[in-house]
N, C-alpha and C positions, 0 to 999 in steps of 0.2 A: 150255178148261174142259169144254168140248163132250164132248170123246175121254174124258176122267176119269169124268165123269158115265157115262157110258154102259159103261166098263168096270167101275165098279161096280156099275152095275144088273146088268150079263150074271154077274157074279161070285158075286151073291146070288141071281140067280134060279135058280142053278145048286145052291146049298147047303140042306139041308132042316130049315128053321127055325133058323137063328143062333142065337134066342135069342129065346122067345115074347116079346111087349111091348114087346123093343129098338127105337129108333126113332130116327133121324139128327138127333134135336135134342140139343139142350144139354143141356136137363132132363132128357130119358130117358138118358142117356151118365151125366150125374149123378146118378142115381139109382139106375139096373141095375151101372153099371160101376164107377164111383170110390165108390161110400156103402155096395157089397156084399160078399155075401163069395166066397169063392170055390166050387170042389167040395168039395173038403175042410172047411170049412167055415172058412176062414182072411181075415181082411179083406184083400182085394187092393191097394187103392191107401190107403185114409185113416188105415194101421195106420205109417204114412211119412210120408205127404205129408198132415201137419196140424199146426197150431200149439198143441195140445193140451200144453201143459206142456213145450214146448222148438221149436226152429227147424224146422220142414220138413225134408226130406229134399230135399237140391239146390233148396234155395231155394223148390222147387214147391208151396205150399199148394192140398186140392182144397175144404177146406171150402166148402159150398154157397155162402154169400156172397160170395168172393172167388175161386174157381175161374175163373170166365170171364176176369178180369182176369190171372191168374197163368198161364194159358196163351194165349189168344189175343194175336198180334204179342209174346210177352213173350221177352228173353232167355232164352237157356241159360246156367246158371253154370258154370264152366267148359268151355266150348265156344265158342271166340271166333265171333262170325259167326253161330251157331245158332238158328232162331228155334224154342222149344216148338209153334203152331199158325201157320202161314200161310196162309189162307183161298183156298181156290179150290187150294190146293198141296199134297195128303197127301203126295206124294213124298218133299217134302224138309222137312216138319215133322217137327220131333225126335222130338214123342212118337210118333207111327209107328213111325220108326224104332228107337226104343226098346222100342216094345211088340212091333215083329218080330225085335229083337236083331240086326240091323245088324252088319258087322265094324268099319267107323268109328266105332259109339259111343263115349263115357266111359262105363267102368263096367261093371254086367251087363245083361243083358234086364229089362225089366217085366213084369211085378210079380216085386222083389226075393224075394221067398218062393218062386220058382216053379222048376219045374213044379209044377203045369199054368199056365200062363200061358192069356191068354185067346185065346179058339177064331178061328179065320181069318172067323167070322161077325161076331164083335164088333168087330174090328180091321177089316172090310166098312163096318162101320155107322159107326165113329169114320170112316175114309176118305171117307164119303158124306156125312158132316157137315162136313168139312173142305171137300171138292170141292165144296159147294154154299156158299160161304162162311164155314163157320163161323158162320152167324148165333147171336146171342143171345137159344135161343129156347127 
């Protein structure tokens, strides 16, 4: 976890400001990333992935109450074996992979709308939040 941590500190200390206020928690990831909108000015993730008047989008709800639960340790539907966050693990947690567009995904890249998908700063800070556990915080 050692080697993670420390490749993404070098990786962010390298890039000029990701994203002012972004911050490796839960809360600020829910709040900057899944609850906003985009450049364009398009919702990125909750325009999908909410239970606002019909199922999620792949099962995945980010609503503030239930988000932590719906990705950390939580299946992928369709994806046998898949887990959305594995704590200490951005590698092989799906939404990673999903937010980098991956050749092995289901599906397209994250966020469906996109381009512009988000910046190698933000997907920085989701991987530092993951590589420190995932805490729920």
């Amino acid at each position: 976890m050692a080697a993670a941590l420390a490749a993404c500190d070098e990786k962010l200390s390298k890039l000029a400001g990701p994203t002012p206020g972004l911050e490796p928690t839960f809360a600020s990831i829910q709040q900057d990333i899944f609850e906003t909108t985009d450049s364009a000015g398009r919702q990125a993730c909750t325009v999908c992935h909410t239970s606002t008047g019909r199922n999620p989008a792949g099962g995945m709800n980010v609503n503030h109450d239930v988000a932590y639960d719906q990705l950390v340790n939580a299946p992928v539907r369709g994806k046998v074996g898949a887990i959305r966050v594995i704590p200490g693990d951005p590698d092989n947690s799906y939404l990673i992979q999903k937010l980098e567009g991956r050749a092995d995904i289901v599906g397209r890249r994250m966020p469906f709308n996109g381009p512009p998908f988000l910046t190698d700063g933000q997907i920085l800070i989701i991987r530092r939040w993951i590589a420190i556990g995932a805490p729920r915080n």
